[in-house]
C-alpha positions in Angstrom: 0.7 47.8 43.5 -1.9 45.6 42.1 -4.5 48.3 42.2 -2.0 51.3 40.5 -2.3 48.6 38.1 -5.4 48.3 37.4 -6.0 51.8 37.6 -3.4 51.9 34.9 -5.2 50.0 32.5 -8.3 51.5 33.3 -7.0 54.5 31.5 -5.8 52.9 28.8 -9.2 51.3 28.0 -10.7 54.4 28.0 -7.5 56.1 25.6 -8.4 52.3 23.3 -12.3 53.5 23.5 -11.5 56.9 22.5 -9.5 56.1 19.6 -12.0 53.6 18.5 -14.4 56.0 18.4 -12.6 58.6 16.3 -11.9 55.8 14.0 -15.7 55.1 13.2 -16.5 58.7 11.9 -14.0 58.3 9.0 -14.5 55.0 6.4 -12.4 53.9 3.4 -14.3 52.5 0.2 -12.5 51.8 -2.7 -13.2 54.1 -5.6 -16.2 52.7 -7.6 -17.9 50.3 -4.9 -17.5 46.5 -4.8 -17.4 46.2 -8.5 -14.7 48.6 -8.7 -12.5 46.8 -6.5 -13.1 43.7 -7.9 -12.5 44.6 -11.3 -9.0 46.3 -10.2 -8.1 42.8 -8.6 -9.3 41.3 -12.3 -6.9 43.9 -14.1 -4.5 43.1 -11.9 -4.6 39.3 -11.8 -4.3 39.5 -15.6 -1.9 42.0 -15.7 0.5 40.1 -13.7 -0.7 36.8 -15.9 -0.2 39.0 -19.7 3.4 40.5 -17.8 4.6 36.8 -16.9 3.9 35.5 -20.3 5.6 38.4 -22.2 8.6 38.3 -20.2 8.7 34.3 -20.7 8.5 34.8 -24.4 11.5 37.5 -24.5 13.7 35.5 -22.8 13.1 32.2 -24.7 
């Protein structure tokens, strides 16, 4: 029993390996490098900042 085990997860290493693999041939950047992603988490901190204080001001 122990060694159907093992066997077991034997395989599924080699499945986990596999997958790894196919997972290296294909990479995500973010549309205009680094700077582009961190000027769309600058447009969207002050988005959320300019949003906030709009609806604070309608409400008053």
């Amino acid at each position: 029993m122990l060694t159907s085990r093992a066997a077991e997860f034997s395989k599924l290493s080699n499945v986990e390996r596999a997958l790894g693999d196919g997972e290296r041939r294909v990479s995500i950047r973010p549309l205009g490098g680094a700077a582009g992603c961190l000027m769309m988490i600058l447009f969207s901190v002050l988005a959320s900042i300019l949003l906030t204080v709009l609806l604070n001001l309608i409400t008053r």
